[in-house]
C-alpha positions as CSV (number, residue, x, y, z in Angstrom):
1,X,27.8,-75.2,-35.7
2,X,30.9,-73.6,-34.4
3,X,28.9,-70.7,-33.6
4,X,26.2,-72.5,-31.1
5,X,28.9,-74.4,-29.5
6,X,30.8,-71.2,-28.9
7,X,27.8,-69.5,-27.4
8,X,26.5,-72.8,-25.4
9,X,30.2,-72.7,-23.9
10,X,30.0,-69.6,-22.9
11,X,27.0,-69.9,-20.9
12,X,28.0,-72.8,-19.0
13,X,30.8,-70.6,-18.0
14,X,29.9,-69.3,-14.0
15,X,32.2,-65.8,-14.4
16,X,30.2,-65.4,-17.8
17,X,27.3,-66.4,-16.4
18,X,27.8,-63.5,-13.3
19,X,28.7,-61.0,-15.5
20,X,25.9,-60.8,-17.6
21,X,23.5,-61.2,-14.5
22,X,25.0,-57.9,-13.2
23,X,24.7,-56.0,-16.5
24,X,21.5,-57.0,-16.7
25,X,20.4,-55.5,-13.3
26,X,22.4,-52.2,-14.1
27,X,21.0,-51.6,-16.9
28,X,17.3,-52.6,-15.4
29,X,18.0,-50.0,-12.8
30,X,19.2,-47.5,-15.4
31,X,15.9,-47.8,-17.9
32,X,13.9,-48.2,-13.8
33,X,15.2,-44.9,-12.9
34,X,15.0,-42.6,-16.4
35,X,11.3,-44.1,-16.1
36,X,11.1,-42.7,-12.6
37,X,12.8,-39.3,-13.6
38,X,10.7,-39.3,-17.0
39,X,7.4,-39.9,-14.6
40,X,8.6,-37.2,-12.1
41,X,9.0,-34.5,-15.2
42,X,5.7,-35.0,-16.9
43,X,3.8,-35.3,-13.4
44,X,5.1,-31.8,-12.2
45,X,4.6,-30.4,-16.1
46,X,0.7,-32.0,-16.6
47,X,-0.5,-32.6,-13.0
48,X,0.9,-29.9,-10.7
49,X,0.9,-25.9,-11.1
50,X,3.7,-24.3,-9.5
51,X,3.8,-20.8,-8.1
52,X,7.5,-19.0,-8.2
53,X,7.4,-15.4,-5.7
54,X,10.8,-13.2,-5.8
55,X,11.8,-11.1,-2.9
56,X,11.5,-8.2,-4.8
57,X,7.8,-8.9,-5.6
58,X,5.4,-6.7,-3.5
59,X,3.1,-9.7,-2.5
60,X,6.6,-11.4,-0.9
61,X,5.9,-10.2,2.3
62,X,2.1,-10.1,2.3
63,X,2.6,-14.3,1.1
64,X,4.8,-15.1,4.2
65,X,2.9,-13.0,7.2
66,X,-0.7,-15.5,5.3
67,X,1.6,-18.9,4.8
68,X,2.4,-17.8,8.8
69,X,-1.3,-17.4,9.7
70,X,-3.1,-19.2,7.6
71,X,-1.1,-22.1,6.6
72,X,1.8,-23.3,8.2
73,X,0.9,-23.1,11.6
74,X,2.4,-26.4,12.9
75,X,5.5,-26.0,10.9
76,X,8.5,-26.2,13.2
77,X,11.2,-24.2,11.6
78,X,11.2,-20.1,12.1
79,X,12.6,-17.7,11.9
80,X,11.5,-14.1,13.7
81,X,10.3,-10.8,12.7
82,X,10.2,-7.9,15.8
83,X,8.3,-4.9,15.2
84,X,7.2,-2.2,17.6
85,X,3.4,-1.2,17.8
86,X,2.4,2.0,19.8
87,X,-0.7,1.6,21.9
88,X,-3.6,4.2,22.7
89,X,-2.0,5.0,26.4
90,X,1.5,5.6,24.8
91,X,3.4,2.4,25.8
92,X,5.4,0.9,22.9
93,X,4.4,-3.1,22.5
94,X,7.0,-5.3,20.9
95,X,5.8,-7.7,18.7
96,X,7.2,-11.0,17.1
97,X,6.2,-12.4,14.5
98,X,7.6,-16.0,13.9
99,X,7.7,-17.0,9.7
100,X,8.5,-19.7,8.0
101,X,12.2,-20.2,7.4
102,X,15.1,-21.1,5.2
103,X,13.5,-24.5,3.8
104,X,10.6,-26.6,3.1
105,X,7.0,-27.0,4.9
106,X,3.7,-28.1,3.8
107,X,0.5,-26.7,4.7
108,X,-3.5,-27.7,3.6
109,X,-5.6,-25.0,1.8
110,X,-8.7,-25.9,0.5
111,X,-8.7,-29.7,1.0
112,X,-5.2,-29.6,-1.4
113,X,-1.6,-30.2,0.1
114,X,0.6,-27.0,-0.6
115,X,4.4,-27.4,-0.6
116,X,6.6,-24.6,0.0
117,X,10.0,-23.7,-0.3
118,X,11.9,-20.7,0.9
119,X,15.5,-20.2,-0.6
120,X,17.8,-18.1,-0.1
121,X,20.7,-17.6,-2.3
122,X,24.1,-16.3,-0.3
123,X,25.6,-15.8,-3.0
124,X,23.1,-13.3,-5.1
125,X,22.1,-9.9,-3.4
126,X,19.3,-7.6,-3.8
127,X,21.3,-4.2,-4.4
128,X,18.0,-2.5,-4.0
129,X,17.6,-3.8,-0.6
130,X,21.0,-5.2,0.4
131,X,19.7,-8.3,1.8
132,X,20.3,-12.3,0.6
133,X,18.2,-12.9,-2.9
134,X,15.3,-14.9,-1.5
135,X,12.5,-17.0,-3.4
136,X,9.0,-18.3,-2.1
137,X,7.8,-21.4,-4.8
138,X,4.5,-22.9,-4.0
139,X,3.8,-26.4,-5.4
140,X,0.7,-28.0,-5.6
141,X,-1.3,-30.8,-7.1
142,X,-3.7,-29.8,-10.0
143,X,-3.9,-27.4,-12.7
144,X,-6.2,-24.2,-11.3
145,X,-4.5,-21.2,-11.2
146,X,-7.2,-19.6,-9.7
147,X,-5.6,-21.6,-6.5
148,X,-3.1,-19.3,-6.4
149,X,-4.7,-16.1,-7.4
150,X,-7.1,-16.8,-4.1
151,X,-4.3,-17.4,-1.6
152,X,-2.5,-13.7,-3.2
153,X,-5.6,-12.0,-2.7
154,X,-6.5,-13.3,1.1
155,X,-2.7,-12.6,1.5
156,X,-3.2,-8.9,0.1
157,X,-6.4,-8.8,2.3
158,X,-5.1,-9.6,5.5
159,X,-2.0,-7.2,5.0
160,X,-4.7,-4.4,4.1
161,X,-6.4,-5.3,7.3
162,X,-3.2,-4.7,9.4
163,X,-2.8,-1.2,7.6
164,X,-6.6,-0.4,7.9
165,X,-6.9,3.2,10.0
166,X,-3.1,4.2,9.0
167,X,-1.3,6.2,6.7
168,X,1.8,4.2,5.5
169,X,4.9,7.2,4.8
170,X,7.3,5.9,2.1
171,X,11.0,7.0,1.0
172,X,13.0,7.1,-1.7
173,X,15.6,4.5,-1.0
174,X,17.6,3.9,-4.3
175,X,15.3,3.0,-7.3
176,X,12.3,2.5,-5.3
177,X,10.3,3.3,-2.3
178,X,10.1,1.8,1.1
179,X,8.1,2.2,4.0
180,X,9.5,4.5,6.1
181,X,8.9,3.7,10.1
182,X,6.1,2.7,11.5
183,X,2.7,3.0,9.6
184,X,1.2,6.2,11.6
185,X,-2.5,6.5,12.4
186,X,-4.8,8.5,10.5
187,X,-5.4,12.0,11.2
188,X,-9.0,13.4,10.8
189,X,-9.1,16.4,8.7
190,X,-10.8,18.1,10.8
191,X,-7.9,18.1,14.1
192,X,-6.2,20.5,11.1
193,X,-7.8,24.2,11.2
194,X,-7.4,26.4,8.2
195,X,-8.9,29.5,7.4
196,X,-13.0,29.5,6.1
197,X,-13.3,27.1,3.2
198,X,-9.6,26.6,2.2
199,X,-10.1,22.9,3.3
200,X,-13.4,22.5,1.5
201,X,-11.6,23.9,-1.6
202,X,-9.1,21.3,-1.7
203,X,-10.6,18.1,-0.8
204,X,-13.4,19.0,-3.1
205,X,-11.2,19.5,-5.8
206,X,-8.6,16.1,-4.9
207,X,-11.8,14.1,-4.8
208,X,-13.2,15.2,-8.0
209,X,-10.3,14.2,-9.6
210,X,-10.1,11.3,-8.0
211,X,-13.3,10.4,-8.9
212,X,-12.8,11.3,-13.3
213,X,-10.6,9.6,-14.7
214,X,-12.7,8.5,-17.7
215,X,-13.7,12.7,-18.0
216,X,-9.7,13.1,-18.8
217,X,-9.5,10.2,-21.0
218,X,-12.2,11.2,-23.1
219,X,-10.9,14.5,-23.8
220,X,-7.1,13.5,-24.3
221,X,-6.1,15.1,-21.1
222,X,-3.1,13.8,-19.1
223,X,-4.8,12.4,-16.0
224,X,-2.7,14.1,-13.1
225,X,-3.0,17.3,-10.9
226,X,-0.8,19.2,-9.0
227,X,-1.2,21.2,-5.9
228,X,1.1,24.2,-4.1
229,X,0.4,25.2,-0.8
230,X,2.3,28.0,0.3
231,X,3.0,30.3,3.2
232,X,4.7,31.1,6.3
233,X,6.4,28.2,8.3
234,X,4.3,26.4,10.8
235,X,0.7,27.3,9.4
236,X,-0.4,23.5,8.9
237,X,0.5,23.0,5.1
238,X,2.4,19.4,6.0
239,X,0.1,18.5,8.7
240,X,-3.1,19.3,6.1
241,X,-1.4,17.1,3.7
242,X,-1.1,13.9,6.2
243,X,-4.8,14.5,7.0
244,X,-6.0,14.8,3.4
245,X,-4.0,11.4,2.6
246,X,-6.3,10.1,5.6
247,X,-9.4,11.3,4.4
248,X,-8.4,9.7,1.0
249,X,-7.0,6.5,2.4
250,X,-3.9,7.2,0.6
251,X,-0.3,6.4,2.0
252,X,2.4,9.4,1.2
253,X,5.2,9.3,-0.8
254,X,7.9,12.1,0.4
255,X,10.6,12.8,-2.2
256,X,13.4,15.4,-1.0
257,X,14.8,16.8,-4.6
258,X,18.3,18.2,-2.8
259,X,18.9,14.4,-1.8
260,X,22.5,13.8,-2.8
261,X,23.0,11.4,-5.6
262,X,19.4,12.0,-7.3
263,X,19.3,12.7,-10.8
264,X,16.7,13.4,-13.4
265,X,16.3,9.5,-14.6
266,X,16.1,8.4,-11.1
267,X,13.4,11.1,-10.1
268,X,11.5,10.3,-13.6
269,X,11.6,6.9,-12.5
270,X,10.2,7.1,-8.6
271,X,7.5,8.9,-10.1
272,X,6.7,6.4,-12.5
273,X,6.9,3.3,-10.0
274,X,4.9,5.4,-6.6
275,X,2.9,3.5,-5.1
276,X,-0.9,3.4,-6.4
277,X,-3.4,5.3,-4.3
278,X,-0.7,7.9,-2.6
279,X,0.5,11.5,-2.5
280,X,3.8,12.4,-3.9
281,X,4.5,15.1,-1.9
282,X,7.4,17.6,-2.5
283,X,8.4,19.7,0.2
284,X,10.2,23.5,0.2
285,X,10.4,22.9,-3.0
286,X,11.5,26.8,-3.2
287,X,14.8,25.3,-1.3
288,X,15.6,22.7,-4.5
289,X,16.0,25.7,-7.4
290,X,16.8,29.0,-7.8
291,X,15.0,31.2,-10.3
292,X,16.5,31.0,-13.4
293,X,16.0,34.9,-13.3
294,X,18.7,34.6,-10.6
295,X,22.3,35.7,-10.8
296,X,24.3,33.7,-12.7
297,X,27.0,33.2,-9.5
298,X,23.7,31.7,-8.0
299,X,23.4,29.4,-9.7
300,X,26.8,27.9,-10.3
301,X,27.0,27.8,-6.3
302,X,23.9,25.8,-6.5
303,X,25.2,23.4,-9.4
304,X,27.8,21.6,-6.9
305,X,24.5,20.6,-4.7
306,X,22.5,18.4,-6.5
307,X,22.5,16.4,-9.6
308,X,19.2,17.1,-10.2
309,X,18.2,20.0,-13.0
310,X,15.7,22.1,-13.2
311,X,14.4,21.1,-16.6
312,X,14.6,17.8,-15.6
313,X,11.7,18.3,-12.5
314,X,9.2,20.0,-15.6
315,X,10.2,16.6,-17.7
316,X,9.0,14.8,-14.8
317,X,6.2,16.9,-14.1
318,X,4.3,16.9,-17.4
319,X,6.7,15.8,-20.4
320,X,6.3,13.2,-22.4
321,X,7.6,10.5,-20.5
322,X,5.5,12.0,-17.4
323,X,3.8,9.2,-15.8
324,X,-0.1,9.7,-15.2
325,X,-2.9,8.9,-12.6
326,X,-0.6,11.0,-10.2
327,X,-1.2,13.4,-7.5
328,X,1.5,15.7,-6.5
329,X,1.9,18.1,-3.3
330,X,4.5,20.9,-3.1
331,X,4.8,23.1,-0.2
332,X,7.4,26.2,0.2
333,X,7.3,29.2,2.5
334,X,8.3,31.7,-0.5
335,X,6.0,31.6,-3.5
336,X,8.2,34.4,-5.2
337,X,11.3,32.6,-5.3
338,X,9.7,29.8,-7.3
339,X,9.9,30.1,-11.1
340,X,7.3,30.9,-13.1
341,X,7.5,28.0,-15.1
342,X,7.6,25.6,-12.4
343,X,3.7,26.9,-11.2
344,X,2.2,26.9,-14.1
345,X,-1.2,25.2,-15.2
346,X,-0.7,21.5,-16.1
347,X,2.2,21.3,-13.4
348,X,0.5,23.1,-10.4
349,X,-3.5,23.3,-11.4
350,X,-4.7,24.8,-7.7
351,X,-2.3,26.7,-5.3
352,X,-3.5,28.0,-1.9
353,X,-2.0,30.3,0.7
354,X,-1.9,28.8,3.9
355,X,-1.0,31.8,6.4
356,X,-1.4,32.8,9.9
357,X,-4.3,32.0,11.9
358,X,-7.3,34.1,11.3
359,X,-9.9,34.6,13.8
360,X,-12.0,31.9,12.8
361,X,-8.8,29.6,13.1
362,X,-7.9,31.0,16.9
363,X,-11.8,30.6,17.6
364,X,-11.7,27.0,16.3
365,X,-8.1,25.6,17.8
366,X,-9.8,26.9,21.1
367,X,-12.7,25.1,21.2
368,X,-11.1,22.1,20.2
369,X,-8.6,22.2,22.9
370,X,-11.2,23.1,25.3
371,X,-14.0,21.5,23.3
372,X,-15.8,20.2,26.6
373,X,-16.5,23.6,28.0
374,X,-18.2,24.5,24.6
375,X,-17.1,28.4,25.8
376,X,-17.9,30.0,22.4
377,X,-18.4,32.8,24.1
378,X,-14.6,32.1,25.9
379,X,-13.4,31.0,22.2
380,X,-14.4,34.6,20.6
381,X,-12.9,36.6,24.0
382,X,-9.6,34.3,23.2
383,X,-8.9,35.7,19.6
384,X,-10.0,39.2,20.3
385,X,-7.2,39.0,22.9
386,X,-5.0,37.5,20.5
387,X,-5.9,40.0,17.7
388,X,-5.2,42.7,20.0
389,X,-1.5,42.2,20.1
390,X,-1.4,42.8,16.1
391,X,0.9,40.4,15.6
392,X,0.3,37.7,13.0
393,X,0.7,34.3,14.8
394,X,0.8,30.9,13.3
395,X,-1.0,27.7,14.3
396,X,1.7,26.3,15.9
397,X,2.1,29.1,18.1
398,X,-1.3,28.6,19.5
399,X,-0.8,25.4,19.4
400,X,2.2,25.2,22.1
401,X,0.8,27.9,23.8
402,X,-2.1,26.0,24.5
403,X,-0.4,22.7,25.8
404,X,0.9,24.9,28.4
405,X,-2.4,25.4,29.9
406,X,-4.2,21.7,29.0
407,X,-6.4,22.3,31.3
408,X,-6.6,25.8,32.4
409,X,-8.5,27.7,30.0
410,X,-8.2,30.7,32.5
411,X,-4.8,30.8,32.7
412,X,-4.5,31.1,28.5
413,X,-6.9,34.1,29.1
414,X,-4.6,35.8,31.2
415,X,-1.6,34.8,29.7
416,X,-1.4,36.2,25.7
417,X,1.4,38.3,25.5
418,X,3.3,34.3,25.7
419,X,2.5,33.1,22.6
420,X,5.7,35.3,21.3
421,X,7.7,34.6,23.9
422,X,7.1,31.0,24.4
């Protein structure tokens, strides 16, 4: 009885009476707001897929130049990309590109509500790139992956598009290769003239491996080839190279093995992560080693160069942890300074001398420079000129000497003797 009058006291008291009312809104607000929070948690986990993209990802890029065309097109703010785009008549066009920046924007796809967010961490940096840790998340409502998987392809698509007709050069920069300038037009491998069915030969050959992979895997064969070119200096063995990649639709990868600071892991590695569908393309590769059949004193002066060894460019080439589905160029000028065991089958599987122009070439380069006379009879005078000199001369010798006479095939008839003087 004590008890109940205690408690009936109490609740006739007013400060009581507050008290409790204010506990009991706290702790409604509490329980309304872990409901909220609980709600929020298993809405985003059942009923929404969410899409996380790293700035180190490859379709990073492709995803903000599509969320900038294709999506959020009314967003507000940008940030800028300039770029410089060479025209046919030789004038250099800047370009800006405006993308979404630091923040969040929405955009519709497919009847369903996107939300983006673009972070960037100040704190965190890409030491591969140098450049603020950055993060694209896409939110959405639903559960279909496949949402996703379509706006990555149209992304990949339209970046594709932009690249369509060029051949994209890359670098080694660090651990991993970057574009290096501007993405250069294709060249048709035909503007390249080589002596009678060297070409054929080669592009025959790339293509038919190209084209058999399941032949290697079948038979247990590594599925990679390698190609030498060699030759005097300014005979066409680069340019060829940039035209095959061309003909291929293939984007180059050029590696420079006396680059300071590379060593055998990091080459094994840029081999293993090239880009798919390029050329790895190792130039005056006769400039990187020396024989081992060299002088000793050779060699030691060569040691301080490069971190790089010798053994470590045949691991790379075709030892066990050799990556596959690879197609390597080297070029030099002096085949006999190159060691035996570099050139061998399974490392270089076709080499081809690529040397001064041969009649055919001279014949050839002239009607193409003057292809709208169609002077074969000119084009045949022209390299009995040139042959009459008996002096070897390369394509880029005829080559300069004919853009000093653009349009004056008379004038590069009378006028010979200054291709060697040039």
């Amino acid at each position: 009885m004590v008890l109940s009058e205690y408690i009936s006291s109490l609740s006739e008291n007013p400060y009581f009476g507050a008290g409790f009312g204010l506990f009991g809104v706290g702790a409604a607000a509490a329980v309304l707001r872990k409901a909220l929070q609980g709600s929020v948690i298993l809405l985003r986990r059942h009923c929404m897929i969410t899409l996380e993209v790293p700035c180190r990802d490859k379709s990073y890029q492709w995803l903000l130049h599509w969320i900038t065309h294709k999506g959020a097109r009314q967003t507000q703010h940008l940030s800028v990309e300039t770029s410089f785009e060479q025209k046919d008549t030789g004038r250099i066009e800047t370009k800006y590109d405006f993308i979404p920046s630091i923040g969040t924007h929405f955009f519709r796809y497919k009847g369903l509500w996107i939300k983006v967010d673009r972070t960037r961490e100040q704190q965190t940096l890409d030491l591969h790139m140098g450049i603020p840790w950055e993060t694209l998340t896409l939110t959405a409502i639903g559960r279909n992956r496949g949402l996703y998987f379509d706006i990555l392809e149209e992304a990949r698509q339209m970046a594709l598009k932009e690249h369509e007709g060029k051949t994209i050069m890359y670098m080694a920069m660090g651990s991993e290769w970057r574009p290096f300038g501007h993405p250069r037009r294709r060249r048709p491998i035909s503007s390249v003239v080589l002596d009678v069915g060297v070409s054929e030969r080669i592009v025959a050959d790339v293509k038919e491996f190209i084209g058999n992979a399941s032949w290697y895997r079948e038979r247990g064969i590594p599925y990679r080839r390698g190609y030498l070119l060699y030759g005097p200096p300014g005979c066409g063995k680069s340019s060829f190279i940039t035209a095959l990649a061309g003909e291929l639709e293939f984007s180059i990868c050029v590696l420079n093995l006396s680059e300071r600071g590379l060593t055998d892991d990091r080459l094994n590695h840029l081999l293993s992560v090239a880009p798919e569908q390029s050329i790895i393309l190792l130039e005056d590769v006769d400039a990187a080693f020396v024989s081992r059949e060299d002088t000793a004193q050779m060699k030691t002066a060569y040691e301080g160069l490069n971190r790089v060894t010798f053994s470590g460019l045949l691991n790379c080439l075709d030892g066990v942890a050799s990556t596959e589905a690879r197609l390597v160029f080297m070029t030099t000028n002096y085949l006999e300074r190159l060691d035996p065991a570099l050139i061998r089958p399974g490392r270089v599987d076709m080499k081809e001398y690529i040397g001064p122009c041969s009649p055919h070439q001279i014949e050839q380069m002239y009607l193409r420079f003057y292809c709208e006379k169609e002077d074969i009879l000119g084009a045949k005078t022209f390299a009995e000129a040139v042959q009459q000199c008996k002096q070897s001369v390369s394509p880029a010798q005829i080559q300069g000497y004919f853009m000093l006479y653009k349009e004056d095939p008379q004038g590069v008839m009378n006028n010979v003797q200054r291709i060697w003087t040039q």
